[in-house]
BADOKE-79285 format. One record per residue (C-alpha): residue in three letters; y, z, x. Coordinates in nm, 2 decimals. Each point is the difference from the previous one (the first is absolute). Layout:
// BADOKE-79285
ala_Y_Z_X;
...
//
This chain:
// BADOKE-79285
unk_0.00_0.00_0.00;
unk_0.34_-0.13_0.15;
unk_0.34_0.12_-0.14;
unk_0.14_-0.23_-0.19;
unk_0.31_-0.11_0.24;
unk_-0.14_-0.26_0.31;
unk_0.20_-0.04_0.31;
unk_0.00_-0.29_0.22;
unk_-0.14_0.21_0.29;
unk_-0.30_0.10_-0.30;
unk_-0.03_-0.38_-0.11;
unk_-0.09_-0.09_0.40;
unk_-0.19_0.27_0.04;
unk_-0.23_-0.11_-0.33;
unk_0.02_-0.34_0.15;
unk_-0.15_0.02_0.30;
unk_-0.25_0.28_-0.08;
unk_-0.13_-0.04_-0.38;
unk_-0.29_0.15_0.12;
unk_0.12_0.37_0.03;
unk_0.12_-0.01_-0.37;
unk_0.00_-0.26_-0.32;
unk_0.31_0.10_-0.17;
unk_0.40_-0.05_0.00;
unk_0.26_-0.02_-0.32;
unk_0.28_-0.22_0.06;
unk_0.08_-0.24_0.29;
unk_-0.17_-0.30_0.12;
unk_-0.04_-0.17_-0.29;
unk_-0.28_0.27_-0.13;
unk_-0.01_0.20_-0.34;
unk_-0.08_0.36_-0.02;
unk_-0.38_0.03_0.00;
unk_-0.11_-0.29_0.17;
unk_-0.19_-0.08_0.29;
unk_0.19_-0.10_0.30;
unk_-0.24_-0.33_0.18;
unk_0.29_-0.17_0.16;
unk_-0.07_0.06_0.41;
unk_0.37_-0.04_0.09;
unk_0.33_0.04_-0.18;
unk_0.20_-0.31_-0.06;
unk_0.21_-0.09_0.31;
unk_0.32_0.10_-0.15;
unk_-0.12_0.35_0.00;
unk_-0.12_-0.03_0.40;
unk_0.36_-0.16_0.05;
unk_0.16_0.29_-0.13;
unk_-0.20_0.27_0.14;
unk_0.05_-0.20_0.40;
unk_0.34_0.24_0.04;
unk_-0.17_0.36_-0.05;
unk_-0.36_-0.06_0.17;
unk_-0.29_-0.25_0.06;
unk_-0.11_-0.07_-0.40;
unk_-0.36_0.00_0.08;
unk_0.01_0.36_0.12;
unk_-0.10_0.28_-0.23;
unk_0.27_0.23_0.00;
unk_-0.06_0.39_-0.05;
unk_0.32_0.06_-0.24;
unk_-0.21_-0.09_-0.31;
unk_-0.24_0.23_0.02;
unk_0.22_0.24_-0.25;
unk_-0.07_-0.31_-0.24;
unk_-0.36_0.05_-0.01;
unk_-0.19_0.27_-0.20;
unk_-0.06_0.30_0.17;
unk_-0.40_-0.07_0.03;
unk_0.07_-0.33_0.20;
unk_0.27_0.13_0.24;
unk_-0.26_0.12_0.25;
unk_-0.20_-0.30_0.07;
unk_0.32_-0.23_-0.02;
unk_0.14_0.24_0.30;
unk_-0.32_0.03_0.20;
unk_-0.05_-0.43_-0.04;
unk_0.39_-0.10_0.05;
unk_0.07_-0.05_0.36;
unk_0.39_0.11_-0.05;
unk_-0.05_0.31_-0.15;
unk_-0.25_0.06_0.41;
unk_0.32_-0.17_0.13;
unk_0.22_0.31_0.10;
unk_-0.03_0.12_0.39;
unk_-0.06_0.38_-0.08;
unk_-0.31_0.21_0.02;
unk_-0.05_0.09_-0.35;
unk_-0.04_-0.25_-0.24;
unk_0.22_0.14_-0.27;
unk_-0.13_-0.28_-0.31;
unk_-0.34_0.11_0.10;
unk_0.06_0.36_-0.08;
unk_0.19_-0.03_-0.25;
unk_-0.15_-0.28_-0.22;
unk_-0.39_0.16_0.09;
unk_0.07_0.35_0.09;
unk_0.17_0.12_-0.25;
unk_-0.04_-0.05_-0.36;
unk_0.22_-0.17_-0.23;
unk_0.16_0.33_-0.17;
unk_0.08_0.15_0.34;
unk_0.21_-0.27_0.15;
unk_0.31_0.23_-0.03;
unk_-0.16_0.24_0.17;
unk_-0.09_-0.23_0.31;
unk_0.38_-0.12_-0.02;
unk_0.07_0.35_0.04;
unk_-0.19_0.03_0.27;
unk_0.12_-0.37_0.17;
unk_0.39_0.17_-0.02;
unk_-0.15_0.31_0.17;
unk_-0.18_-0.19_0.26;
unk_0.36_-0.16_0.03;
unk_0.17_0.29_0.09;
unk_-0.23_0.10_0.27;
unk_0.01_-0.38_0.14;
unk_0.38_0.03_-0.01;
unk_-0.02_0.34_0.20;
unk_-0.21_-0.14_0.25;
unk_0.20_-0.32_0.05;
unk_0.29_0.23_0.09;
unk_-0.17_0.26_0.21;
unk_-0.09_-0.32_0.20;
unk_0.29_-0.18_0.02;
unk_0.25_0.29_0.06;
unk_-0.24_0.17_0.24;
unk_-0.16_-0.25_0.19;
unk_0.21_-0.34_0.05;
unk_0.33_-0.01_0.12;
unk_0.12_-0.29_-0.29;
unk_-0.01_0.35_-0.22;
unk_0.03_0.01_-0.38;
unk_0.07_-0.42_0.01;
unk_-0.40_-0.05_0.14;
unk_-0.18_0.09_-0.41;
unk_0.28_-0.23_-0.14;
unk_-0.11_-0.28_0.23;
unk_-0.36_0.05_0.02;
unk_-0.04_0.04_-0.38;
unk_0.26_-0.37_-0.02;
unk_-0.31_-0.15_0.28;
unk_-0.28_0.13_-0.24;
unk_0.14_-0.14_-0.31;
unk_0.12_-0.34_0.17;
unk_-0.41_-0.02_0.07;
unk_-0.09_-0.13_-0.32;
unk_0.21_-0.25_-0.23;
unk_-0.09_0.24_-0.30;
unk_0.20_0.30_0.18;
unk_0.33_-0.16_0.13;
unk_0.16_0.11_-0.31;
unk_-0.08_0.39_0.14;
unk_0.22_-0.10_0.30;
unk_0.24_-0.18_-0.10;
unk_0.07_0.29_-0.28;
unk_-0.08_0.27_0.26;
unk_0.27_-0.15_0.29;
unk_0.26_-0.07_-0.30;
unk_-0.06_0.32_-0.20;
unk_0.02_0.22_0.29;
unk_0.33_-0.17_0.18;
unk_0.18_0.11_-0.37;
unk_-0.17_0.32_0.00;
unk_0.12_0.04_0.32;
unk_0.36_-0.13_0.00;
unk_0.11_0.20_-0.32;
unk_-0.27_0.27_-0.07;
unk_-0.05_0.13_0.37;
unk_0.41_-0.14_0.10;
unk_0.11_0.14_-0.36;
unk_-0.18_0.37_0.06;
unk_0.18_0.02_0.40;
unk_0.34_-0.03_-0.15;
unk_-0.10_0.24_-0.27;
unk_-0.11_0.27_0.27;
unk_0.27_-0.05_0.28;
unk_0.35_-0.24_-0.10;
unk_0.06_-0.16_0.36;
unk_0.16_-0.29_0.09;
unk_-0.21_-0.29_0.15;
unk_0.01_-0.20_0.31;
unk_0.17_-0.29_-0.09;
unk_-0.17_-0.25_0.21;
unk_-0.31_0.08_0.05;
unk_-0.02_0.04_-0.40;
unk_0.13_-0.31_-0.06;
unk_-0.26_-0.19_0.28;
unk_-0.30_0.18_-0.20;
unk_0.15_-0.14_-0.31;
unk_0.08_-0.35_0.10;
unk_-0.36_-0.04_0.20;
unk_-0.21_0.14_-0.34;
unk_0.23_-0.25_-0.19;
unk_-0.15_-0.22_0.20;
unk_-0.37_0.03_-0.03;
unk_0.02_0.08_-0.36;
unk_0.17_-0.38_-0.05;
unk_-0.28_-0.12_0.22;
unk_-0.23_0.13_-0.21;
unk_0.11_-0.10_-0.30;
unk_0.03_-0.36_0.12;
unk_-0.35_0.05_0.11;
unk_-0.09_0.11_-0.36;
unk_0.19_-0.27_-0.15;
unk_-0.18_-0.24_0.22;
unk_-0.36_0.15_-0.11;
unk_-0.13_-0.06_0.36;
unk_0.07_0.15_0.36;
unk_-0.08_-0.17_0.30;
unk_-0.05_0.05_0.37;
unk_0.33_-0.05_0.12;
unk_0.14_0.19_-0.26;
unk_-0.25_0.34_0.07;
unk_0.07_-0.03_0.40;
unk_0.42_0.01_-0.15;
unk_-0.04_0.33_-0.17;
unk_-0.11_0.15_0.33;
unk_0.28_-0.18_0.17;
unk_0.26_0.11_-0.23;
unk_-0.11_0.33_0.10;
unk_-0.02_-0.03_0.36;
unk_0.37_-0.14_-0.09;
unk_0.07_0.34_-0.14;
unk_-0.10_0.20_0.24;
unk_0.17_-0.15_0.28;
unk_0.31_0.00_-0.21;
unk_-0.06_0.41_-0.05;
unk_-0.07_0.05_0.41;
unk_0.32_-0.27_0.05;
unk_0.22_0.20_-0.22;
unk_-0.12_0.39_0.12;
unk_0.02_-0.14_0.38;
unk_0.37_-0.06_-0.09;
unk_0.07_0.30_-0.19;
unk_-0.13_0.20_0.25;
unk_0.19_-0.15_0.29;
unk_0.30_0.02_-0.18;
unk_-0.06_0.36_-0.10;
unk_-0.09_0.09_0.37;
unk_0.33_-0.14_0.11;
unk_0.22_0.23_-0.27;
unk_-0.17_0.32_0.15;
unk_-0.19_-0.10_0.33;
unk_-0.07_0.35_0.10;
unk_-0.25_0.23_-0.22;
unk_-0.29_0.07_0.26;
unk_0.06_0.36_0.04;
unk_-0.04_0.04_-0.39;
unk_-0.30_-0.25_0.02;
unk_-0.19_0.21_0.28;
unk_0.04_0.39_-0.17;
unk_-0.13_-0.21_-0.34;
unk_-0.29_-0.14_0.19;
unk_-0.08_0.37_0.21;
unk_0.03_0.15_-0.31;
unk_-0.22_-0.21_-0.22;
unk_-0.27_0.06_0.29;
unk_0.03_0.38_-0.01;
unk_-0.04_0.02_-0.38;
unk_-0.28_-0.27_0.03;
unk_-0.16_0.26_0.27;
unk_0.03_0.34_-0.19;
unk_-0.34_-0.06_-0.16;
unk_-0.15_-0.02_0.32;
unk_-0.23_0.32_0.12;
unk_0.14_0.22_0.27;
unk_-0.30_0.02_0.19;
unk_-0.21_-0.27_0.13;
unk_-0.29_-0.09_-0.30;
unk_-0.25_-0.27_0.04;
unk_-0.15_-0.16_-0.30;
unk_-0.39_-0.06_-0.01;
unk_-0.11_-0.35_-0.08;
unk_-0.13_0.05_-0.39;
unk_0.34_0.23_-0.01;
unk_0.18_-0.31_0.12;
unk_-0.17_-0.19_-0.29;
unk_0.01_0.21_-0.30;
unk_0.38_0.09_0.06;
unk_0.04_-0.38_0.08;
unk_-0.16_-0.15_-0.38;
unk_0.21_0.36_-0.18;
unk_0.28_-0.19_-0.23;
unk_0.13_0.39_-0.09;
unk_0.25_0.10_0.20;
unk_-0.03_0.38_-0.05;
unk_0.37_0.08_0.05;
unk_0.13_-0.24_-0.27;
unk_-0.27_0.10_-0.22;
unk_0.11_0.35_-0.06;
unk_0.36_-0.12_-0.11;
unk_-0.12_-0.29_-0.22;
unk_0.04_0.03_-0.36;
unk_-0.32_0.02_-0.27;
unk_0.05_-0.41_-0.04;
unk_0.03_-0.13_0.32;
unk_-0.31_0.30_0.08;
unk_-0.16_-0.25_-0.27;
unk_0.12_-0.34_0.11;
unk_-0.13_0.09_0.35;
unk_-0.38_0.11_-0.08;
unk_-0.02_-0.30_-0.22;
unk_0.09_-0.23_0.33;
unk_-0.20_0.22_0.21;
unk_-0.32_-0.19_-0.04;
unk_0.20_-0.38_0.06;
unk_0.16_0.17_0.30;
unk_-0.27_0.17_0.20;
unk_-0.17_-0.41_-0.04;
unk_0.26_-0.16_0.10;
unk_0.02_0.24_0.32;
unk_-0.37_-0.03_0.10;
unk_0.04_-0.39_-0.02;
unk_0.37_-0.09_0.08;
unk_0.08_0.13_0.40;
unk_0.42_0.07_0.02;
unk_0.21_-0.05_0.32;
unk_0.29_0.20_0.00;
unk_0.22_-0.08_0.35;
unk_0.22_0.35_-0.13;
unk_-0.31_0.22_0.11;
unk_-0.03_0.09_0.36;
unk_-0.40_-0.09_-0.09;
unk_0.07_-0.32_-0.18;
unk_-0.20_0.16_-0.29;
unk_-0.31_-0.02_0.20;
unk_-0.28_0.16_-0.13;
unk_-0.32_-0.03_0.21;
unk_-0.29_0.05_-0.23;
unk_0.23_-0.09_-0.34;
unk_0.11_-0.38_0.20;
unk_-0.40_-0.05_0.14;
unk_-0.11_0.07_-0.40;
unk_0.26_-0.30_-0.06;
unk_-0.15_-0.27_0.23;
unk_-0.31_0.03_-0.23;
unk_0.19_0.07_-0.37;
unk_0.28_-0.25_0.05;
unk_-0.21_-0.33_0.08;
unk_-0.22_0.10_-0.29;
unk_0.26_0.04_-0.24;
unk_0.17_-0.35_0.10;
unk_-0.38_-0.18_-0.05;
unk_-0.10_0.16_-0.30;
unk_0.37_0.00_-0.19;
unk_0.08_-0.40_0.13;
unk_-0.05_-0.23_-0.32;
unk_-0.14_0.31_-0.17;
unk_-0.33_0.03_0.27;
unk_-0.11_-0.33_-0.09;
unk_-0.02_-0.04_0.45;
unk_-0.12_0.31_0.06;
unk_-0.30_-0.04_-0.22;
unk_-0.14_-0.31_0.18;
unk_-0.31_0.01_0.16;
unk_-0.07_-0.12_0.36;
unk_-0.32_-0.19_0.07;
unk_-0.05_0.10_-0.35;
unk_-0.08_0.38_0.09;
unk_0.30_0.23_0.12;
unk_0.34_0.00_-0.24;
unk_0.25_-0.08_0.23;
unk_0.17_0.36_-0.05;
unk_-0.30_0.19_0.12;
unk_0.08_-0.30_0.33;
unk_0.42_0.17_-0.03;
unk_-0.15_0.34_-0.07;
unk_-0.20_-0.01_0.36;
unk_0.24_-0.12_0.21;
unk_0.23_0.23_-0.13;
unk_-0.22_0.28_0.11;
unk_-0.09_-0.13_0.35;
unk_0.38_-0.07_0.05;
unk_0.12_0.36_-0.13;
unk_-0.25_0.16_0.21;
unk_0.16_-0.14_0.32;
unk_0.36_0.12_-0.13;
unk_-0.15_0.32_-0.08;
unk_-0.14_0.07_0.38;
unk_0.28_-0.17_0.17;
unk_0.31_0.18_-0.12;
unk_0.13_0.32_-0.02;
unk_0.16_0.26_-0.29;
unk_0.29_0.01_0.16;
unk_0.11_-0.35_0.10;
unk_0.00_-0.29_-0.16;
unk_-0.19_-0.33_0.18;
unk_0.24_-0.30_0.12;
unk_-0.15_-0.22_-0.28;
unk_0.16_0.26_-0.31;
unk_0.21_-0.24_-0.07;
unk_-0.29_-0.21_-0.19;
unk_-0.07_0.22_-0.22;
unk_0.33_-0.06_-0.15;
unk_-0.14_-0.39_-0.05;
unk_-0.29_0.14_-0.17;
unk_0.16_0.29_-0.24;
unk_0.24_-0.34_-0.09;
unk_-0.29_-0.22_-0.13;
unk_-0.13_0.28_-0.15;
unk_0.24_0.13_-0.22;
unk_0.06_-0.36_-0.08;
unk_-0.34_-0.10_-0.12;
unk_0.00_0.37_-0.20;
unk_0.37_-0.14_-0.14;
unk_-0.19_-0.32_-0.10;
unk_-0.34_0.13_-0.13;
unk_0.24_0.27_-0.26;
unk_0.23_-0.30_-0.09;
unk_-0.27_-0.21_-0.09;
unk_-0.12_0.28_-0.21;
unk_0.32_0.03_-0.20;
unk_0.02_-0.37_-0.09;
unk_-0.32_0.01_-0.12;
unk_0.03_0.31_-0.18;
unk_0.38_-0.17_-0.14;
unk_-0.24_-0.30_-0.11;
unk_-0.20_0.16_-0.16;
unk_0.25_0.19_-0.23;
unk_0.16_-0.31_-0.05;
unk_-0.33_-0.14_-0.16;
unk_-0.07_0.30_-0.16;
unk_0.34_0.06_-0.17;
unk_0.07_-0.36_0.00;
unk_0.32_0.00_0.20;
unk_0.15_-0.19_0.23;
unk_-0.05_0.02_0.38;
unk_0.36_-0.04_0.05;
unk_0.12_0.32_-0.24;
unk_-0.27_0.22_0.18;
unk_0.11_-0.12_0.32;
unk_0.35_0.11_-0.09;
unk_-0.10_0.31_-0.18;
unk_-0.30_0.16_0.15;
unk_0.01_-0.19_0.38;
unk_0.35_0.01_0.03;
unk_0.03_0.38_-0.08;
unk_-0.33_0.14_0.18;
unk_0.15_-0.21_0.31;
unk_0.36_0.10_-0.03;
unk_-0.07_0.40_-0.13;
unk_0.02_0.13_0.39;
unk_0.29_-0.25_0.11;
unk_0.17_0.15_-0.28;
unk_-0.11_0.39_0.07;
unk_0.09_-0.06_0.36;
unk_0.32_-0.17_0.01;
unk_0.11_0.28_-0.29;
unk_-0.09_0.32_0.23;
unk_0.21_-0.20_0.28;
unk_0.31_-0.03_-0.24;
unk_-0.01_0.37_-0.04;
unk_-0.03_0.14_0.38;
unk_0.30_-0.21_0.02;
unk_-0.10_-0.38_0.09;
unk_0.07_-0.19_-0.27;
unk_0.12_-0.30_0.25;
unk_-0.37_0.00_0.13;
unk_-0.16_0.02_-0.33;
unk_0.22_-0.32_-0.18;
unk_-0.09_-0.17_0.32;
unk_-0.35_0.12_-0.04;
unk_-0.01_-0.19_-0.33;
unk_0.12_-0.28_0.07;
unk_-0.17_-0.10_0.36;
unk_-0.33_0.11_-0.18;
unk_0.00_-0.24_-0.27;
unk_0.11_-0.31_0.20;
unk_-0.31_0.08_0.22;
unk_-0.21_0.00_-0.25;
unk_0.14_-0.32_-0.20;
unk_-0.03_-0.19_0.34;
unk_-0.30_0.13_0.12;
unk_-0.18_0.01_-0.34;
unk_0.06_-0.34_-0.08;
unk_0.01_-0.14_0.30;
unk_-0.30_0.13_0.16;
unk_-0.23_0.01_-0.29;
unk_0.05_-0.33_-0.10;
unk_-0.03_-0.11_0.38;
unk_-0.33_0.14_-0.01;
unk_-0.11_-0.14_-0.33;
unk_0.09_-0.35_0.07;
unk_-0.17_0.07_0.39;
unk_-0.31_0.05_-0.19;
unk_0.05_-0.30_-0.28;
unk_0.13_-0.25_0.24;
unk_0.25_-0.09_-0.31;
unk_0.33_0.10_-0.19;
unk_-0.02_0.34_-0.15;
unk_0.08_-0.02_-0.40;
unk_0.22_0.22_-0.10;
unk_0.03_-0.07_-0.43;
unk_0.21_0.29_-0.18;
unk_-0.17_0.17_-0.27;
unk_0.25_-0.08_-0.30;
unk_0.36_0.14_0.00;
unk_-0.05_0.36_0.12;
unk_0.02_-0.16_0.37;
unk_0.32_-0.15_-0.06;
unk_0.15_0.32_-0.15;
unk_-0.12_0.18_0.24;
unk_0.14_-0.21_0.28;
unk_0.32_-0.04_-0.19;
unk_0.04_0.38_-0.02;
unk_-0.06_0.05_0.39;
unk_0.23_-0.28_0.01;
unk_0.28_0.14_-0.18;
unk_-0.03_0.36_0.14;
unk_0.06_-0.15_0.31;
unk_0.27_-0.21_-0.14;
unk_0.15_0.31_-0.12;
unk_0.01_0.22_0.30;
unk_0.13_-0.26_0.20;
unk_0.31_0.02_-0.23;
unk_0.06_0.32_-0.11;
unk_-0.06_0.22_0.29;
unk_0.25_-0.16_0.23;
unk_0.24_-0.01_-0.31;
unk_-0.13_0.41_0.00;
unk_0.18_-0.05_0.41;
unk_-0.41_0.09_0.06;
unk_0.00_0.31_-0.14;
unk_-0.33_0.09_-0.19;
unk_0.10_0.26_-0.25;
unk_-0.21_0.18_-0.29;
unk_0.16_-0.25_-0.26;
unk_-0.16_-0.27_0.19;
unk_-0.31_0.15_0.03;
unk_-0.05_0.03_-0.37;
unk_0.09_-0.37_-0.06;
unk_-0.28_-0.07_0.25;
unk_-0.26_0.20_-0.24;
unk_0.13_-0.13_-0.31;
unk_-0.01_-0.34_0.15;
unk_-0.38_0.07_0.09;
unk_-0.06_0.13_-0.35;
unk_0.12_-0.30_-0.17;
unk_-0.15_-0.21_0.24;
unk_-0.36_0.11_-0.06;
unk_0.04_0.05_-0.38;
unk_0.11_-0.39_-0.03;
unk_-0.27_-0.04_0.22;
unk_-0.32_0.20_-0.18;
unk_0.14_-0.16_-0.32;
unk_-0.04_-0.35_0.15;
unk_-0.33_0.04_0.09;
unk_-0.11_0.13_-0.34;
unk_0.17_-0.31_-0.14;
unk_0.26_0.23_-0.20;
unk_0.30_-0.21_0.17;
unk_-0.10_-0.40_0.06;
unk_0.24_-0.18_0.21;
//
């Protein structure tokens, strides 16, 4: 039994496959009841479809269209519903797993799963790789630019968070701490994000991206950031020429900072044993923040706990500020065995690492061994005390790492967002601006927030706006780069109805906006503003939710 109301996407997918059911109402010429023999649609219909995906595919958005007792075998038979690079087959489990009358309990679940994803993502980027809070943004744009079906997720997510970002997160700073911006440098951010959100809505409007056109959004960055080092070279040779002498002041700060930093130190000479080396070197508590931490953050923290002691036991850390580098004999040795593992059994979701040689060994038990062999001559070659010439590596490997962990969670999300989208039937584009944009843009916005009130708000609007040009560049650029590396063609990049142009209209105008009215405000960011950039927000994704539920048709 199929509801009454056929889409085209339905009408090819009873086309090409009248085996899996016998029955459609309305389009392709049939009447309600009737038996479907036709082996292919007429060619207008293929014509049509050629835009949005290959016709002749069976696409995994209809299975909300079929009765609840054929959902499972269409999921487990349909190759794009087994298309998505995570490790958990979400149609699977939900279509087999559960039954019919708890799917809102396994949506539920899905938006709890999210949360804990969206933790994760951050505790890797903020922690672990110096592009920061911009690296989930940009790995979750390269894991939905991987399948045609998901672009919407990144175009919404890179759109949706730049205007979360630029009034939300900018609106909230000039809410906490009124302060009058750097004119400049603001309006460089501004003009360069003008920029790249044109070129993407060209690209849009064109339906297609090219190589040429990927390879430019990393130029247009590389443009940027030689403009930023061009501009702060200058500034600071001009501010070192106004008042050329502040060493004395520069040397007590520096003395100072490394007496405080050395009143934790013991007063008598202490040496660590090698499992006390290791269990203080994978403990996330710190024991003197933890007494002064409220209930919440007490919370917060034994929740991340778990993510954090991984993440510690697989990712090895170089910090130059330590007199040790962050060397950690029996901790760094562990990490010649955990981190190659991680990188072979996360890459294209383990799909290498499972392999067999000679038809016998899987190739990770092959990583797994020489990992062993190779930490064991670390292990009886170095010392507690000092790190070996070759530290320096590890800093190579705790980079891939973290960045196959960053891509392994991302791919998660998107297929998790997918899912929903099928589920709730909604488009990729509104969850990418909703759910994406805000689970990407959530510690950007707590971060830059606490900076405004310790007295930086200059650092936190900068924050803002350097974050989301890196990831508008990157993300597009880099993903799509990689997408058309691995298709040898154009990368198509269709809009799913009018939500994507409000959407990029709205970015558009916000941008528009503060490019006008806060040099007419002599670049002061006042409280007044700051509610016009919430309002504006408001409005912008109540026009928005109503366009996608079809209340407002443009």
């Amino acid at each position: 039994e199929i509801r009454p109301r056929a889409s085209l996407s339905q009408a090819i997918w009873w086309g090409v496959a009248p085996g899996v059911a016998s029955q459609i109402s309305g389009g392709a010429g049939a009447t309600p009841g009737h038996h479907v023999d036709t082996p292919l649609l007429p060619q207008k219909y293929n014509a049509l479809c050629s835009l949005s995906m290959m016709c002749l595919l069976v696409c995994c958005d209809v299975v909300m269209n079929l009765s609840a007792s054929q959902r499972c075998e269409f999921v487990k038979n349909t190759p794009d519903c087994a298309s998505d690079e995570g490790f958990i087959k979400y149609p699977v489990v939900t279509f087999c797993l559960f039954p019919p009358n708890l799917l809102p309990l396994a949506i539920t679940l899905y938006v709890l799963w999210l949360f804990v994803l969206f933790l994760v993502l951050g505790l890797i980027g903020v922690t672990f790789l110096a592009l920061g809070n911009g690296a989930p943004d940009v790995f979750s744009a390269m894991a939905a630019f991987s399948h045609p079906q998901t672009a919407g997720l990144a175009i919404g997510a890179l759109f949706g968070a730049g205007i979360f970002v630029t009034t939300v997160v900018a609106g909230s700073i000039a809410l906490v701490k009124p302060f009058t911006v750097a004119s400049r440098p603001f309006l460089r951010d501004v003009i360069f994000y003008m920029a790249a959100v044109f070129w993407t809505f060209i690209i849009l409007y064109k339906g297609h991206i090219s190589m040429g056109e990927a390879v430019g959004y990393l130029g247009l960055y590389i443009a940027y950031v030689l403009t930023v080092i061009v501009s702060a070279y200058i500034y600071n040779r001009q501010k070192h020429q106004l008042n050329g002498s502040a060493q004395t002041s520069v040397l007590v700060c520096v003395y100072m900072c490394v007496s405080d930093d050395r009143e934790y130190e013991p007063l008598l000479p202490y040496t660590q044993s090698t499992a006390q080396i290791f269990l203080n070197a994978i403990n996330p508590v710190d024991s003197r923040t933890w007494r002064r931490q409220h209930w919440s953050a007490k919370v917060l923290k034994v929740i991340k706990v778990p993510v954090e002691v991984l993440l510690l036991l697989t990712v090895p850390v170089v910090d130059a500020n330590k007199d040790d580098h962050n060397w950690k004999r029996p901790l760094n040795c562990l990490h010649i065995i955990t981190g190659p593992l991680v990188c072979v059994l996360s890459f294209q979701s383990g799909k290498y690492g499972l392999l067999l040689i000679e038809g016998e060994v899987p190739v990770w038990v092959l990583i797994l061994c020489i990992g062993v062999f190779l930490s064991g001559i670390v292990f009886f070659t170095t010392t507690n005390e000092r790190p070996p010439r070759y530290h320096f590596l590890y800093s190579l490997l705790g980079f891939v790492v973290s960045t196959l962990w960053i891509s392994t969670v991302a791919s998660e999300i998107v297929s998790v967002l997918h899912l929903l989208g099928v589920v709730l039937s909604l488009s990729n584009t509104v969850l990418g601006l909703t759910l994406l944009a805000w689970g990407n843009s959530i510690g950007d916005c707590f971060a830059d927030i606490a900076i405004a009130r310790q007295g930086y708000p200059r650092m936190a609007i900068s924050a803002c706006f350097g974050g989301i040009i890196f990831n508008m560049l990157f993300g597009v650029g880099l993903g799509c780069l990689l997408q058309i590396f691995q298709t040898n063609n154009v990368v198509m990049l269709e809009p799913e109805g009018m939500l994507c142009w409000v959407l990029s209209g709205a970015l558009g105008l916000s941008l528009v906006l503060s490019f006008i009215l806060v040099p007419l405000q002599c670049f002061h960011l006042n409280r007044v503003y700051g509610i016009f950039l919430l309002i504006f927000y408001i409005v912008f994704l109540l026009v928005a939710l109503l366009t996608e539920f079809r209340v407002i048709q443009f």
